[in-house]
C-alpha positions in Angstrom: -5.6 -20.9 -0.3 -6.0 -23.7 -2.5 -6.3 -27.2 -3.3 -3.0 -28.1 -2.2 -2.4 -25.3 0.6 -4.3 -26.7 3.1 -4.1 -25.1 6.6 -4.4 -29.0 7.8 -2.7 -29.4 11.4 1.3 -29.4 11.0 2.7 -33.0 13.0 6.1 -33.6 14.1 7.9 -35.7 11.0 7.7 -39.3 11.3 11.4 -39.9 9.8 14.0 -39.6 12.8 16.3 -37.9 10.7 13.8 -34.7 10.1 11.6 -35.0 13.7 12.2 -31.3 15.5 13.1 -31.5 18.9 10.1 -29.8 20.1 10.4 -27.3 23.2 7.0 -26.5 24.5 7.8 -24.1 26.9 10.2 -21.3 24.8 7.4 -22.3 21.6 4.5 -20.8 24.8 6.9 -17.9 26.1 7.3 -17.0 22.2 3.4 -17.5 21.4 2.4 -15.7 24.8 4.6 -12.6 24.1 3.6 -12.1 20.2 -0.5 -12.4 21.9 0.8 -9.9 25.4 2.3 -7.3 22.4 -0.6 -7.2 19.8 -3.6 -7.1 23.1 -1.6 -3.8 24.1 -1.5 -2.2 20.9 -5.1 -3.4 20.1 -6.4 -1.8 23.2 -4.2 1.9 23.3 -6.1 1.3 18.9 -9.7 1.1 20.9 -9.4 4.3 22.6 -10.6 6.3 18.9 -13.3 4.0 18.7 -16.2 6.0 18.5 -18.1 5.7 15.0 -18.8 3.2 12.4 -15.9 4.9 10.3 -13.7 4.4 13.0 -14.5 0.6 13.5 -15.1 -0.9 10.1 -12.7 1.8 8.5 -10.1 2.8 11.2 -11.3 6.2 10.4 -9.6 6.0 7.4 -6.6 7.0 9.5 -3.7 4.3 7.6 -1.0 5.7 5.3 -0.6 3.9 1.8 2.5 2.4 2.8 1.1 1.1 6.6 -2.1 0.0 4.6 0.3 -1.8 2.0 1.9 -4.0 5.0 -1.3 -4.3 6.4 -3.0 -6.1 3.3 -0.2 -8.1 3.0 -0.5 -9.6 6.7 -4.3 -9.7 5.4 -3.4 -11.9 2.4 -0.2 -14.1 3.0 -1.8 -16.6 5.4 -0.6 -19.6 6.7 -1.6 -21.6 3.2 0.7 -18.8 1.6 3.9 -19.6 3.8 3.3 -23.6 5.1 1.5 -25.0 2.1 3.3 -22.5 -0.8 6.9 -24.3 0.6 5.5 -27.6 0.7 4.2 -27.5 -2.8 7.6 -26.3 -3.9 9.6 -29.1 -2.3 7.8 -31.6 -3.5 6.4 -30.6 -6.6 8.7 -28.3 -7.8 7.6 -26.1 -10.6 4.3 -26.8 -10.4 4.2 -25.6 -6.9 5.7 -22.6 -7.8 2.9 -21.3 -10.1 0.9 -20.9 -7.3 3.1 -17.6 -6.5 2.7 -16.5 -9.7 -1.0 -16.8 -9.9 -1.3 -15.1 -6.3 0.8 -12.3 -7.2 -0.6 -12.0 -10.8 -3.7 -11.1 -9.1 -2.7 -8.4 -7.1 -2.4 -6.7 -10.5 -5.7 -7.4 -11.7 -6.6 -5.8 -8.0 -4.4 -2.6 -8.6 -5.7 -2.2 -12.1 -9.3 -2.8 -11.8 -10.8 -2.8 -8.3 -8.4 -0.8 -5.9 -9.2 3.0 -6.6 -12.7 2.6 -8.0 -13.6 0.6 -4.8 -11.7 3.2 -2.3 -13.6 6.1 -4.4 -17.2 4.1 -4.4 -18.2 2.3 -1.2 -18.8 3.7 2.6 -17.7 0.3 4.5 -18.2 -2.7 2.4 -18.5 -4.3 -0.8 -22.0 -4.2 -1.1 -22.1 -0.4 -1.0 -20.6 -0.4 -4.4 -23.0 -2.8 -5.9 -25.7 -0.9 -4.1 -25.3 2.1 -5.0 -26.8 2.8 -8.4 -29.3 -0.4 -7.8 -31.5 -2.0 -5.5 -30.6 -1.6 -2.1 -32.7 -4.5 -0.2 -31.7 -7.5 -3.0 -28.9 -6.1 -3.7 -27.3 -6.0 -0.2 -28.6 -9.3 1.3 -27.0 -11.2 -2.2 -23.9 -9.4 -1.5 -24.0 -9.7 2.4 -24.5 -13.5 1.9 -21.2 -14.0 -0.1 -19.1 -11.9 1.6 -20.6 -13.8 5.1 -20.0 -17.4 2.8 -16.5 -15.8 1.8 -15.4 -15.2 5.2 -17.3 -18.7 6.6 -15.2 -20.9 4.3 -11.8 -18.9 5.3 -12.4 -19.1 8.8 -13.2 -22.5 9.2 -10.0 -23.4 7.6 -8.0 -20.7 9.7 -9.4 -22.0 13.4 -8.5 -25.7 12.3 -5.1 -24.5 11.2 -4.6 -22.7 14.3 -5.6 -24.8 16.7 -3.1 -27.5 14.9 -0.3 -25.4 14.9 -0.7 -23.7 18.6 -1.4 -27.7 19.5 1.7 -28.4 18.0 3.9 -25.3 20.1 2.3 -26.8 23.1 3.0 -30.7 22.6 -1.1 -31.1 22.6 -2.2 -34.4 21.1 -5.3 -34.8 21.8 -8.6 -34.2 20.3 -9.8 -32.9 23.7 -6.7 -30.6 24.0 -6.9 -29.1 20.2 -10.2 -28.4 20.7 -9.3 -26.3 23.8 -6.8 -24.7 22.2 -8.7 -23.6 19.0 -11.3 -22.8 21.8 -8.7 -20.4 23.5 -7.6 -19.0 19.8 -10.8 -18.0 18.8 -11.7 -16.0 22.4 -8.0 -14.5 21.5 -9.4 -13.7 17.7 -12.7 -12.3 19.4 -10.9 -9.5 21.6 -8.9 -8.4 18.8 -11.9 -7.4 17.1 -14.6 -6.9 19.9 -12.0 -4.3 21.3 -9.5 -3.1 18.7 -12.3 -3.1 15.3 -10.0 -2.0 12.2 -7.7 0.2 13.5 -6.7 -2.8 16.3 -7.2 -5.3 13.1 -5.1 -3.0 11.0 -2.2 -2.9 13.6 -1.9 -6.5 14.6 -1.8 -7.2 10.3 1.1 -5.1 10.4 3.0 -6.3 13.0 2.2 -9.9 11.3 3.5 -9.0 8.0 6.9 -8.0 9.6 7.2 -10.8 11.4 6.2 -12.9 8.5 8.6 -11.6 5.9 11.3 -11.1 8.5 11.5 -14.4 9.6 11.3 -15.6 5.9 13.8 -13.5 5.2 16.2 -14.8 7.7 15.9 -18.4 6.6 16.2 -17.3 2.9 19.8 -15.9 3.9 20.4 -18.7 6.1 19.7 -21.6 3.3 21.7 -19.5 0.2 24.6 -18.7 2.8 25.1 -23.0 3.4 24.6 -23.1 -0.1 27.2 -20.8 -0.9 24.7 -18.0 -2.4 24.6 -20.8 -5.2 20.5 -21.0 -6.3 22.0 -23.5 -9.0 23.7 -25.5 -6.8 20.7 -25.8 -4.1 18.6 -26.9 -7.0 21.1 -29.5 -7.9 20.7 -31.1 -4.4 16.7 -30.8 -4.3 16.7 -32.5 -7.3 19.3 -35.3 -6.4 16.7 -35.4 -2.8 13.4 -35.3 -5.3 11.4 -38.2 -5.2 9.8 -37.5 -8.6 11.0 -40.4 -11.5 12.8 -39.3 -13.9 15.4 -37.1 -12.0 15.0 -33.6 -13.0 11.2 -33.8 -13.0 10.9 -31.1 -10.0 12.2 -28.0 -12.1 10.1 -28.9 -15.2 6.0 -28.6 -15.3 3.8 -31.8 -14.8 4.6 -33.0 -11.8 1.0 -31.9 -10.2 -0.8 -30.9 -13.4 0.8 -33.3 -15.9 -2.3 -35.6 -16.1 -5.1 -32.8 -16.0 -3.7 -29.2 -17.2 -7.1 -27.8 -16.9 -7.9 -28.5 -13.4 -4.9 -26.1 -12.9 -6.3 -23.7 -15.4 -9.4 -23.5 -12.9 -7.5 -23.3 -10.2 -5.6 -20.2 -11.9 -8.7 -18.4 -12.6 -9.9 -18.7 -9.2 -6.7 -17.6 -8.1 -6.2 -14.4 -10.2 -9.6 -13.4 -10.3 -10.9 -14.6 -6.6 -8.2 -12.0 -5.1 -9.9 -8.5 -6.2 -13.1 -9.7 -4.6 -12.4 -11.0 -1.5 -14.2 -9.2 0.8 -11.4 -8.9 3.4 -8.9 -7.6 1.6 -11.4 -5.2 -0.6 -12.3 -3.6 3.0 -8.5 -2.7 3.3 -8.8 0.1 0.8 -11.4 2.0 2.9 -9.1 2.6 5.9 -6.8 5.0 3.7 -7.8 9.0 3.1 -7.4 9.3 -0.8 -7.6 7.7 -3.8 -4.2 8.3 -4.0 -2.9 6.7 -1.0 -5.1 3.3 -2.0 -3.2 2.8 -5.4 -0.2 3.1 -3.0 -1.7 0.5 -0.5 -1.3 -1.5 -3.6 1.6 -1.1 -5.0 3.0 -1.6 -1.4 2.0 -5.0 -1.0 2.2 -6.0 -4.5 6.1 -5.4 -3.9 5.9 -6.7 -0.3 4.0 -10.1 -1.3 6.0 -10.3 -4.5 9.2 -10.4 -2.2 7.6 -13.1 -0.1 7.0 -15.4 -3.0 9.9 -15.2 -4.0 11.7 -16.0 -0.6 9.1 -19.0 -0.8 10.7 -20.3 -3.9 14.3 -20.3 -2.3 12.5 -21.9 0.8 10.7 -24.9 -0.8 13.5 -25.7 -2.8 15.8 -25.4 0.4 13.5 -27.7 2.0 13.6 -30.3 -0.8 17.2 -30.3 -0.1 18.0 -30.5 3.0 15.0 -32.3 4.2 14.4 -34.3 1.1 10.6 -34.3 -0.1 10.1 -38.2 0.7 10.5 -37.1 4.3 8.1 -34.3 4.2 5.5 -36.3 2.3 5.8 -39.2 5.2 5.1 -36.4 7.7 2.0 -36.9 9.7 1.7 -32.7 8.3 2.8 -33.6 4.8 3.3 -31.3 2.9 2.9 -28.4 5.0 5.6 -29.9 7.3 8.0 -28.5 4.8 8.6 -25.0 6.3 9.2 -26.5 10.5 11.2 -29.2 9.3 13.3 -26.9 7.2 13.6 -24.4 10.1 14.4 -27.1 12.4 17.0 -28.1 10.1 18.9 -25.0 10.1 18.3 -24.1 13.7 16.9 -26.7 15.8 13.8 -26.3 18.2 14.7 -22.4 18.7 14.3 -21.3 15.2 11.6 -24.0 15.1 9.5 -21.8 18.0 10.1 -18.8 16.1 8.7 -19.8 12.6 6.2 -21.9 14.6 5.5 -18.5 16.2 5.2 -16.4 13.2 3.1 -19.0 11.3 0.4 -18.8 14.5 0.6 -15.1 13.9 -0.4 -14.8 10.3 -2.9 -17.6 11.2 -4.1 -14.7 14.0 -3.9 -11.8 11.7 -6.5 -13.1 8.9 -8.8 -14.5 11.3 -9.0 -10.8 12.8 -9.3 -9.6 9.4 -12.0 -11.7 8.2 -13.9 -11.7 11.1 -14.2 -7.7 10.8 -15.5 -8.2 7.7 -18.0 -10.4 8.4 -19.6 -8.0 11.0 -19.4 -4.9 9.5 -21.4 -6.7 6.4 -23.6 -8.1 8.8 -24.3 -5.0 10.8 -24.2 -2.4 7.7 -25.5 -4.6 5.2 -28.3 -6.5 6.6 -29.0 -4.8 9.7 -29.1 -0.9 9.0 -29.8 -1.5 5.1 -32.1 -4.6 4.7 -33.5 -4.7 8.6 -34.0 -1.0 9.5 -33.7 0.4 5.9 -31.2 2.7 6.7 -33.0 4.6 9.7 -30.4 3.6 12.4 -27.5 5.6 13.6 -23.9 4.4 13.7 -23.2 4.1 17.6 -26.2 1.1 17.2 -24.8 -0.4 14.1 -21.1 -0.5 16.2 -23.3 -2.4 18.9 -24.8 -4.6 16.4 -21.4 -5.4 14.7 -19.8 -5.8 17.9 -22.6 -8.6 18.9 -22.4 -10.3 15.5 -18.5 -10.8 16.3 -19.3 -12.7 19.4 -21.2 -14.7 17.0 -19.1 -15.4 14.0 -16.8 -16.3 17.1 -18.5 -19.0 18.6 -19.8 -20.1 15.3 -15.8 -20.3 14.0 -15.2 -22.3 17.2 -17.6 -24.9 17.0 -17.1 -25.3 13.2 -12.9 -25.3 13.5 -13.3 -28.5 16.8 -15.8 -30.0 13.7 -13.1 -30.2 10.9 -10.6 -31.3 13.0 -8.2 -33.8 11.0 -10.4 -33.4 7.7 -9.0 -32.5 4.5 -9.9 -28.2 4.4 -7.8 -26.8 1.7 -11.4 -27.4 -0.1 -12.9 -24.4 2.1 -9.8 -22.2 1.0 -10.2 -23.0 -2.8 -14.2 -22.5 -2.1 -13.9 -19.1 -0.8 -11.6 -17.7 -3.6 -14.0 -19.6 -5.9 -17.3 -17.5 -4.6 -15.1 -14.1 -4.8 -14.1 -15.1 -8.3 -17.7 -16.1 -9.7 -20.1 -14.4 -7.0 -18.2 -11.2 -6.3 -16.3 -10.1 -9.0 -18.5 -9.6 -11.8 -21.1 -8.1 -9.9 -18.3 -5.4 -9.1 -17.0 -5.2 -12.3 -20.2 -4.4 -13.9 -21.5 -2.6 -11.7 -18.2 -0.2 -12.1 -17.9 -0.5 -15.8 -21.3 -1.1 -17.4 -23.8 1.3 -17.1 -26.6 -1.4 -18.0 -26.3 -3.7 -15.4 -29.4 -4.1 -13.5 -30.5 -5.0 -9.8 -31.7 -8.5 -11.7 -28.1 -9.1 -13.6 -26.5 -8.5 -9.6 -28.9 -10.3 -8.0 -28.3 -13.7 -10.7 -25.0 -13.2 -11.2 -24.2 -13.5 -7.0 -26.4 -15.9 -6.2 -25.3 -18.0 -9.3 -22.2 -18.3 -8.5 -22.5 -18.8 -5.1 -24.7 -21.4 -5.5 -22.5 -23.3 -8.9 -19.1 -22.7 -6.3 -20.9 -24.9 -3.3 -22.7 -27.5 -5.7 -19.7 -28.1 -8.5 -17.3 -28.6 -5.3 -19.9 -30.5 -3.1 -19.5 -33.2 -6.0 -15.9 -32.9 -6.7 -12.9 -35.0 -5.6 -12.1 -32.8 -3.2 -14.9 -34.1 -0.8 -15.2 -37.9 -2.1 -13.6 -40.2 -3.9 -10.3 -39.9 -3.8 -7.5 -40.8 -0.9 -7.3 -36.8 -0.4 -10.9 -36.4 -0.2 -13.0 -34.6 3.0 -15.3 -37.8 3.3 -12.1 -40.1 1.6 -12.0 -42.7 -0.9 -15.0 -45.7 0.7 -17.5 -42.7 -0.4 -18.2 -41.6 -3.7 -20.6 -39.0 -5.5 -18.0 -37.2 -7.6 -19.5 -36.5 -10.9 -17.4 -33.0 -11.5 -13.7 -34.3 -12.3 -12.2 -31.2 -11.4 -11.1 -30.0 -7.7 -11.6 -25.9 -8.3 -14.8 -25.1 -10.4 -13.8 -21.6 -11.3 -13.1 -22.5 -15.1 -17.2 -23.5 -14.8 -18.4 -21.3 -12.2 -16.7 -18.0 -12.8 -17.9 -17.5 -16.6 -21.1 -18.8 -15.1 -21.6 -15.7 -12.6 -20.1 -13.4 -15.5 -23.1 -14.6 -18.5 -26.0 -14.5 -15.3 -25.5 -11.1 -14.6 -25.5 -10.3 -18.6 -28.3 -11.7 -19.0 -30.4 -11.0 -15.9 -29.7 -7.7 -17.0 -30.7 -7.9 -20.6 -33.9 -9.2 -19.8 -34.6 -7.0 -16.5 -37.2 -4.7 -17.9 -37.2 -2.6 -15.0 -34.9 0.6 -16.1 -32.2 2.0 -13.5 -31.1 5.3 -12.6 -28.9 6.8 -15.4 -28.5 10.0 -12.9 -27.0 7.3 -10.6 -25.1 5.5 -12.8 -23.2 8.6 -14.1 -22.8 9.9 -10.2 -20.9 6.7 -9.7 -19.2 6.7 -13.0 -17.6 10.4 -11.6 -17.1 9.4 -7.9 -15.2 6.2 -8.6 -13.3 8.0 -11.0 -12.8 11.2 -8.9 -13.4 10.6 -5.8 -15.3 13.2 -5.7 -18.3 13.0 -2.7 -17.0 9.9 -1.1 -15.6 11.7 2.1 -18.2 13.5 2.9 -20.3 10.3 3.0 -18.2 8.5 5.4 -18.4 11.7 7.6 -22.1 11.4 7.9 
């Protein structure tokens, strides 16, 4: 979900001490019963599919506290649990403030977004933004970040999958991880085809219990050898650290020491690129009330807080008992820190599981953002822009349905292309484009009654547009060792590796002032009708039920 939580695929340790005795055939009998569970729940979910509501929105049929697990399985993906550990164990504090940031944004969600959103749109982002504007501009800007939102993600999901389900299987090949990413994506395509939201919805939950469980379990596992002594397993991560002076790892710098504000971008892409990612802003539709979506929430604010902090027992747990020179040698690196640590306690069986569980939060966001994608397709651009709203819902289902066979194949293709490339770019890109292109088209569109279909339209298309340039010429693609083309190319000219501190007041000032100088006036009979609804509620069921 960053820079340095890549979803890059995880490699058996070079080190002899820390290599996992890897057992293909219980990591497959674990991998093929999770898939055998989640394909029976995500078919009995099918049987209610009959409307648009029911497949983008699950029929709004969640509770706030099964919608609070499910936007947690939504949001902690495999950059949360593999790369959040890894930067712990070898960076140390530094690595840490990615938690913070990532939970620090949930609040900005819950205070700003969550209820007006619920209260406001039908199925999607755009039909905030559309509401009280535009529809045609409006909707294609916003369909064409949410689709760029979801791109980004999923490209670095499938490659992450594919790695990880290549490494349960023993597969080494670039022929063979291609299959396999090739077999995960048909998996990720009858989740969705089939189940829509509600199936989505279920196999979220399943993940997040899984994924906190099994955290959990190691958590216990690593204070119990350590005598439930947090000081005493810091002691031995730092006597393990490789940083120079000892001590480094529990004090800021290691990361960030020689440019602070390339972190500072990074933590506003963070905090702010949360309440508009389109994925997890869909989430709040599938609940009845306004009520029940401030406790969706406050459910996963709790549930992801917990996780974090499980994380930060983890990393420094894996900086001790694995040592970080070893997970830096990794072919992995640093998102080898969470299997080597689990083989460390428990050898190749807790290895499978946590192998297991990682694939399934992997599985979980793909279905989630692949939803998304077609139900913005399918609303946005096909019954909005295409057919200008004269369409029913039965063919905008059929439509979505199609567009998730594409968005399939497309995520295929593109994962067997980025195959053993640096991706944690793509992550850091699509919270980036929420943060600049999303967010303040959202926010003003909520809170200022000026804002015009000119001020959306800049502001999204600005930002989008800044996002793919600035990091198109950062170090993230060439220049550096790290880099996506690596070090023998170079066209860096932006010094930074996240462009939010550039890009996100960027969007903010283009929709001010495309609106400022838009003399066309808007509706101030809509603008006060969505002033009341998103404050209310008032209105918005009865539009879903039509």
């Amino acid at each position: 979900m960053s820079t340095a939580l890549t979803t890059v695929p995880l490699l058996l340790a070079a080190d002899s001490a820390s290599t996992p005795e890897n057992n293909p055939v219980l990591n497959i009998s674990i991998f093929l019963a999770f898939v055998a569970v989640t394909l029976v729940i995500v078919f009995r979910a099918s049987r209610n599919n009959k409307s648009a509501a029911d497949y983008y929105a699950a029929g709004r049929s969640f509770t706030g506290s099964q919608n609070g697990f499910a936007i947690s399985g939504d949001y902690l993906s495999a950059a949360s649990f593999l790369g959040i550990v890894g930067a712990i164990a070898v960076t140390g504090y530094d690595g840490f403030l990615y938690s913070v940031g990532f939970l620090v944004a949930w609040l900005v969600a819950l205070l700003l977004v969550a209820e007006l959103m619920r209260n406001t749109a039908k199925f999607t982002m755009a039909d905030v933004l559309a509401f009280r504007l535009k529809q045609r501009p409006v909707r294609m800007a916003a369909a064409l970040t949410t689709l760029a939102v979801c791109f980004f993600y999923l490209l670095a999901q499938m490659a992450g999958a594919g790695g990880l389900v290549s490494l349960l299987l023993g597969v080494d090949s670039r022929v063979g991880q291609s299959l396999v990413i090739a077999v995960v994506g048909v998996i990720m395509i009858i989740y969705v085809l089939v189940g829509g939201m509600k199936g989505t919805t279920w196999v979220q939950i399943i993940k997040a219990f899984l994924l906190i469980g099994g955290v959990f379990i190691m958590t216990v596992w690593v204070l119990w050898l350590n005598d439930f002594n947090f000081s005493s397993l810091l002691d031995d991560a730092v006597a393990n650290s490789i940083s120079d002076p000892k001590g480094a790892l529990l004090a800021p710098g290691l990361k960030y020491g020689a440019l602070p504000i390339d972190f500072v971008s990074l933590a506003l892409a963070l905090v702010l690129g949360t309440a508009g990612l389109p994925h997890v802003l869909m989430r709040f539709y599938t609940v009845p009330t306004a009520k029940e979506a401030r406790r969706s929430v406050v459910w996963a604010i709790w549930l992801i807080g917990v996780f974090y902090i499980f994380t930060l027992v983890l990393g420094f747990g894996a900086a001790a008992m694995v040592g970080p020179e070893n997970i830096v040698n990794a072919p992995g690196g640093v998102n080898s820190a969470a299997p080597l640590l689990a083989n460390a306690l428990g050898g190749p069986v807790l290895l499978g599981i946590i192998s297991a569980v990682a694939f399934a939060t992997i599985l979980a966001v793909v279905a989630g953002l692949t939803i998304t994608a077609a139900a913005s397709f399918a609303h946005d651009i096909y019954s909005n822009v295409i057919r200008k709203g004269k369409t029913d819902s039965q063919a905008e289902v059929k439509v979505a349905r199609r567009t998730v066979l594409v968005i399939g194949a497309v995520s295929i293709i593109g994962g067997i292309g980025v195959q053993g490339q640096n991706i944690a770019f793509l992550v850091a890109l699509a919270f980036a484009v929420a943060a600049s292109a999303n967010l303040p088209t959202i926010l003003y569109s909520l809170y200022w009654s000026r804002f015009t279909t000119r001020g959306a339209v800049w502001s999204m298309y600005g930002g989008l547009i800044s996002c793919i340039l600035l990091i198109a010429f950062s170090p993230v693609v060439s220049g550096s060792e790290d880099a996506m083309l690596g070090a023998n190319i170079d066209f860096a000219i932006f010094p930074l590796s996240n462009p939010g501190i550039v890009s996100i007041p960027l969007g903010f000032l283009l929709g001010w002032i495309g609106s400022l100088t838009d003399k066309g006036v808007e509706s101030k009979k809509l603008a006060a009708e969505m002033e009341v609804r998103s404050l209310t509620g008032h209105g918005a069921e009865k539009e879903v039920e039509h």
